[in-house]
VEXDREN-2710 file (C-alpha; in Angstrom, 1 decimal):
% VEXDREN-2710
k/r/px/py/pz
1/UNK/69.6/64.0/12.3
2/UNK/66.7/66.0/11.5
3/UNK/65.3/68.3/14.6
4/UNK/61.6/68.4/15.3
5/UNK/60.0/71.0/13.5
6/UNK/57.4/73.6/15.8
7/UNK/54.1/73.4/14.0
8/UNK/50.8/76.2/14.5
9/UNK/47.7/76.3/12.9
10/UNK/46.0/79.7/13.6
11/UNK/42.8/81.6/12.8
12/UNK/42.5/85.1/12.8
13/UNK/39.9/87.4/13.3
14/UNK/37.3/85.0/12.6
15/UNK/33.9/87.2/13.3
16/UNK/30.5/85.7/14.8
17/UNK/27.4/86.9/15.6
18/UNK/27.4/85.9/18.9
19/UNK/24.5/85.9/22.3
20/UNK/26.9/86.9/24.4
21/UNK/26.7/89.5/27.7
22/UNK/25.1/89.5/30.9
23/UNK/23.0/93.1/30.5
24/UNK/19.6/93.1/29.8
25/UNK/20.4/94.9/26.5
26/UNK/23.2/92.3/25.9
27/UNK/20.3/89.3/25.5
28/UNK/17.8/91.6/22.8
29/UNK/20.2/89.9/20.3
30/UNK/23.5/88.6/19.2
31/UNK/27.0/90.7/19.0
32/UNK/30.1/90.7/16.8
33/UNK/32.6/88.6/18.6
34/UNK/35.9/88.0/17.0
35/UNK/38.0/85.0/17.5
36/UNK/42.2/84.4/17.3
37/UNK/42.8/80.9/18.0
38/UNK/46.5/79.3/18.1
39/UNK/47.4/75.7/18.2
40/UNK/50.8/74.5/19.2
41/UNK/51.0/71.1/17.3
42/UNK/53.3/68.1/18.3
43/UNK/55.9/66.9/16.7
44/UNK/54.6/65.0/13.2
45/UNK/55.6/61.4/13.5
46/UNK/55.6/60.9/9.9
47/UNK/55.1/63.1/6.8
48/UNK/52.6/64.2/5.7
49/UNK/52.4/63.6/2.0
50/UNK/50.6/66.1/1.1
51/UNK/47.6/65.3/2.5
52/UNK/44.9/66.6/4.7
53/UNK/44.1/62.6/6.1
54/UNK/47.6/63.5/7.6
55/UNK/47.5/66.6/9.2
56/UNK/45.3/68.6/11.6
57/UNK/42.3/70.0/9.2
58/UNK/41.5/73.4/10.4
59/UNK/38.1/73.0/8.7
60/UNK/37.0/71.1/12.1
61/UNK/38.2/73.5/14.4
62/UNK/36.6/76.6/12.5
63/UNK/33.5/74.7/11.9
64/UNK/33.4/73.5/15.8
65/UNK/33.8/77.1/16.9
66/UNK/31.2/78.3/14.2
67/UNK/28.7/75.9/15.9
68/UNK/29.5/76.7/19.4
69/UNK/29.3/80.4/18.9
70/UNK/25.3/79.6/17.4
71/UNK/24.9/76.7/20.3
72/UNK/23.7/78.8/23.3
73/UNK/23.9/81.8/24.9
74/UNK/27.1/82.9/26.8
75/UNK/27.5/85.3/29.9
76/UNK/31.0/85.7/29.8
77/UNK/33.7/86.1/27.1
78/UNK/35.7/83.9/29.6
79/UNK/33.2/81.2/29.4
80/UNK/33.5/80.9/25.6
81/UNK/37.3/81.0/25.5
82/UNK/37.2/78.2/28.1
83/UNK/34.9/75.9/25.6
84/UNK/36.8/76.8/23.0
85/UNK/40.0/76.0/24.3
86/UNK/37.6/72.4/25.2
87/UNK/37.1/71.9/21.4
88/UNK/41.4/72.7/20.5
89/UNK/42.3/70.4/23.0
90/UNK/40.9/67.5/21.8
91/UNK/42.1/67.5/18.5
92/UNK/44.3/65.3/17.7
93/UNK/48.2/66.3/17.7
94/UNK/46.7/69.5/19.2
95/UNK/48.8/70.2/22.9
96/UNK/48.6/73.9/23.7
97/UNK/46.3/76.5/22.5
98/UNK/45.8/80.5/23.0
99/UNK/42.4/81.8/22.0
100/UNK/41.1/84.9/22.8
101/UNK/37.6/87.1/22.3
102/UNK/37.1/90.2/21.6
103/UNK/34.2/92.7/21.8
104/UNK/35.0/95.5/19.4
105/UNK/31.7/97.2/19.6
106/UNK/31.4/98.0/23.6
107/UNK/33.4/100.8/23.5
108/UNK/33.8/104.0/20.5
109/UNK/37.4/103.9/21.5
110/UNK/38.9/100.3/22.0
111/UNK/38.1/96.8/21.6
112/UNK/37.8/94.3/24.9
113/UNK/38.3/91.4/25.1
114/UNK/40.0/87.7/27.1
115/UNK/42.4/85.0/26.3
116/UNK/44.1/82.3/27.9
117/UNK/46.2/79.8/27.1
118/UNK/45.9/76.2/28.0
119/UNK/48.1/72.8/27.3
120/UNK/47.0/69.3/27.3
121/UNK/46.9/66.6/30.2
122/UNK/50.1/65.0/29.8
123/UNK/48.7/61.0/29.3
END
């Protein structure tokens, strides 16, 4: 009997120009925000053959975040994450994701930032 293999798709460090902040100074124009994502995938219920029709393509959820990031502007880091987390989510075989946001240009001597963590309804 074969176990159940864990299964992640990640991207790292993916950097946006992003209109982001709730400053006055923050709205002039957009900011380098850089994005981790993690995806926990289910179980596969078949394999996958070698190809991408059967697996989760990570071209959607980079392109998604891509356009999300460019869709409007933000207040909060916290309020990205959370629509971020909406786009994971719904992909299919998709059922937890981390993502977090970082801000490395507020400070000369760190880089802030937020991340949560989230799992899908169970149906």
């Amino acid at each position: 009997m074969t176990l159940p293999t864990n299964r992640r798709i990640f991207i790292r460090d993916l950097r946006l120009q992003v209109s982001i902040g709730i400053h006055d100074f923050e709205k002039e124009g957009p900011q380098i925000v850089v994005v981790n994502v993690d995806l926990l995938l289910a179980p596969m219920d078949k394999p996958h053959a070698d190809r991408i029709a059967n697996v989760l393509n990570y071209d959607v959820v980079h392109d998604g975040i891509v356009a999300l990031a460019r869709s409007r502007h933000f207040n909060l880091q916290e309020t990205l994450v959370e629509a971020i987390l909406d786009l994971c989510l719904v992909q299919p075989g998709v059922i937890e994701a981390r993502v977090s946001t970082e801000k490395p240009d507020v400070y000369p001597d760190c880089r802030v930032g937020y991340e949560a963590v989230r799992r899908r309804a169970s149906p």
